[in-house]
C-alpha angles and dihedrals in degrees: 000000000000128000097235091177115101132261120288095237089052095042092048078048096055095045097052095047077052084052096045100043084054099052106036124122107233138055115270120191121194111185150078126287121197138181119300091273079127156006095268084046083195137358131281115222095169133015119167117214095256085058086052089041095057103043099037106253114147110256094244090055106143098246093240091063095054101097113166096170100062124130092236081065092062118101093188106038094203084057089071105054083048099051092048086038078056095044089046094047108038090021084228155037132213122207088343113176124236136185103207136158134244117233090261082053107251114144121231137164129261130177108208125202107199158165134207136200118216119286112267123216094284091057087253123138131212104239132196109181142175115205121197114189097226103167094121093053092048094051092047084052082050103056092033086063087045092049085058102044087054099057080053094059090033078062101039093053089043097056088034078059087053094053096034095054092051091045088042087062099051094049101044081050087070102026095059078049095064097042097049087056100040086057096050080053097056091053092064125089105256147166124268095249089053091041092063090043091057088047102054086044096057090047102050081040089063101035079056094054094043083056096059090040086054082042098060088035096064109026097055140067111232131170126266100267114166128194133167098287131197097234104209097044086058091056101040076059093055088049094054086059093072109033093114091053104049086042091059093035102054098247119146112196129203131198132194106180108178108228114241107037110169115241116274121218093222137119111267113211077044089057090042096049084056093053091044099053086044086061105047095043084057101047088047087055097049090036097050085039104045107355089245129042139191115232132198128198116185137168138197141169110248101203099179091056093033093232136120105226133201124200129201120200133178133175087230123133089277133220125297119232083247098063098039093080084056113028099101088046120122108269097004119140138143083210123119117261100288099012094093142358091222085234106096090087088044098057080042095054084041097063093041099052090047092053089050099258150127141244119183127163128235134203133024108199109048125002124003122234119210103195110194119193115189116189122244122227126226092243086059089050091055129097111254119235101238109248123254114267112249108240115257120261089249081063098061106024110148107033119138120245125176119210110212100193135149099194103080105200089049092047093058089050085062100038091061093043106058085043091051085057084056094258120151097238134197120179120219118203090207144338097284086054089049100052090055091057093049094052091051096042147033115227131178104226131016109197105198146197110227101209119050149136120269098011125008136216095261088057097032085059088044089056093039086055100053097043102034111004089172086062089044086066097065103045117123123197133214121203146170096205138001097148111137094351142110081258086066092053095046098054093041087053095045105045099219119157105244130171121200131238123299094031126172112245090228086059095043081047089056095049092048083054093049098047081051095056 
């Protein structure tokens, strides 16, 4: 009787390519694929567990049932008539990416190797394949392009502060020109014509000049300074930022800021950079959900928690449960490729969390909340000892001041204005000059501007210090810019009053008093 079994060598070969079927590591298809008529879109012959385990099929999933390669796994539907036109035409593909979906829907990336037998009569294929799951790695192509993209704009704004803080010195020059002299105009007895002239130059004066400070806020790195801040003035300033904006796209925004919050011991621009990013990723939602939106900013003093908290509201599409858990993540946006990094609520989440904070998310059908508490210190909940009054100008009529400014015609604003207040007044062109009159004469107070040909504020108060320190301890600077510069540090080791360009006369007048004092 004959032995009909196979051959011992054939039969060892076929149970180790089972074996293998069965352990490999990645997913291996064996079947036909067709044209969309319907959802299997082909027929499956073989398909291996890693194949089930990518793509979400139950282990015990009878392998005809596995297909992969349906429409219904295409994330993008288009994906799929260009995969089987590349299979026809080249009769395979090597490491080809994917964007499918698992069978609860969640998308993921695989790149397929495979090879393809010539169309039978029905249009379908016969398909060998081989699937890797490779959405880690993707993600990690992804950041790292972000990542990159990120160093490019890091240089470009670094090198945009560079300009901006040279250009915001030459405009706040002027611009502290024209409101010096709007306000001496104001003083004046006028008609009612010229009244209303004065006072839209010294708003627009002063529009122009929040522009540049905003400017200089948003377009520089500076280091993390805090200070006891007023917590609603900081966020009526962010608001500002965006005015126009709101104004051509259709946004109303509504604020509701509780009087009395006690002062926060934050960093402002850090403060300002969370709101900020708050407010854009709100008007993004309503604009790309309704093409308007309604937003509301509120604050409150949580007294149980010891927080002041702000709350941003919008009437958006809102944020799903599932996306609550992540949303703050690194990378992480439900925007369309370019429309967002994924990294402006992290940087959020990040500032928050430094200051002490904390930052949560609220609503999940129409509209999304971000609520922000930051912690107040003891030093904020305490009453303030009311600072000591400046003495008036009768008091201290006929001290001697000395103006060390470049800009003439500022410089003459400020000139007549001090006199006026029955101060005894030079004028230095520049530091050098400066020095010369210091060294011939003994003066009260030296108001000075920081940044100058020749020799500067910074070495003109060196020199001040080591001659007169007395005198060192009643200069006052004027500046353009110090944010995020040596200029910064200078001010903040000496202890000098200073007032930064455009300032109003009335405010440079106090701080004379009060250097005086």
């Amino acid at each position: 009787m004959s032995d009909s079994s196979p051959p011992p060598a054939r039969g060892q070969r076929a149970n180790a390519f089972a074996r293998l079927f069965e352990a490999v590591h990645e997913g291996v298809f064996i079947g036909s694929l067709g044209p969309d008529d319907d959802d299997a879109g082909g027929s499956t012959v073989a398909a291996n567990p890693h194949l089930k385990l990518i793509f979400g099929y139950a282990a015990d999933t009878p392998e005809t049932d596995v297909t992969p390669f349906a429409p219904s796994r295409f994330a993008e539907p288009a994906a799929r008539a260009a995969f089987i036109d590349l299979l026809k035409t080249e009769g395979a593909v090597t490491d080809h990416l994917l964007r499918m979906r698992r069978m609860d829907g969640v998308s993921f990336w695989v790149e397929v190797t495979a090879r393809a037998e010539s169309a039978t009569r029905d249009g379908a294929m016969r398909v060998e394949a081989l699937v890797r799951n490779v959405s880690e790695r993707k993600k990690l192509d992804d950041q790292s392009r972000d990542l990159y993209q990120q160093l490019l704009q890091a240089e470009k704004m670094a090198a945009l502060g560079q300009t901006i803080s040279g250009v915001a010195h030459e405009l706040n020059n002027p611009l502290a020109t024209i409101l010096s002299w709007a306000e001496r105009l104001s003083s004046k007895k006028l008609d009612d014509a010229s009244r209303r002239g004065v006072d839209v130059i010294l708003a627009e004066a002063e529009r122009a000049a929040r522009i540049v400070r905003n400017l200089l806020t948003f377009a520089r790195k500076r280091q993390s300074t805090r200070s006891m801040i007023e917590f609603n003035e900081v966020i009526a300033e962010t608001l500002a930022l965006r005015a126009y904006e709101h104004k051509v796209t259709n946004i109303s925004v509504v604020t509701a800021l509780a009087a009395g919050l006690p002062a926060v011991f934050a960093d402002a621009h850090q403060v300002q950079q969370v709101l900020l990013n708050l407010v854009i990723n709100a008007e993004q939602a309503m604009l790309a959900a309704n093409g308007r939106g309604s937003l509301v900013v509120r604050t409150w003093h949580d007294a149980d928690h010891e927080a002041v908290v702000l709350e941003v509201s919008d009437d958006g599409p809102g944020v799903p449960s599932d996306v609550k858990t992540k949303i703050f993540d690194p990378f992480f946006t439900t925007k369309e490729v370019g429309k967002g990094t994924g990294l402006g609520l992290t940087v959020a989440y990040a500032i928050v969390q430094e200051h002490g904070g904390r930052i949560r998310v609220e609503g999940s059908g129409r509209g999304a909340s971000f609520i922000v508490e930051l912690p107040v210190s003891g030093i904020g909940l305490t009453v303030k000892a009311p600072r000591a009054s400046a003495p008036s100008m009768e008091a201290v009529r006929g001290a001697s001041v000395l103006v060390v400014e470049d800009e003439r015609a500022l410089a003459a604003a400020v000139v007549e204005a001090l006199s006026d207040a029955g101060l005894k007044v030079d004028h230095a062109g520049d530091g050098q000059e400066a020095l010369a009159r210091v060294r011939k004469k003994m003066y009260d107070v030296v108001v000075c501007d920081l940044k100058m040909p020749r020799v500067d504020g910074m070495t003109l108060y060196r020199a001040i210090s080591a001659a007169t320190p007395a005198l060192a301890r009643r200069v006052i600077f004027v500046t353009g810019d110090v944010a995020g510069t040596d200029a910064e540090r200078f001010l903040e080791d000496s202890g000098c009053r200073w007032l930064a360009k455009p300032f109003r006369l009335a405010d440079l007048l106090r701080a004379v008093r009060e250097t005086l004092a």
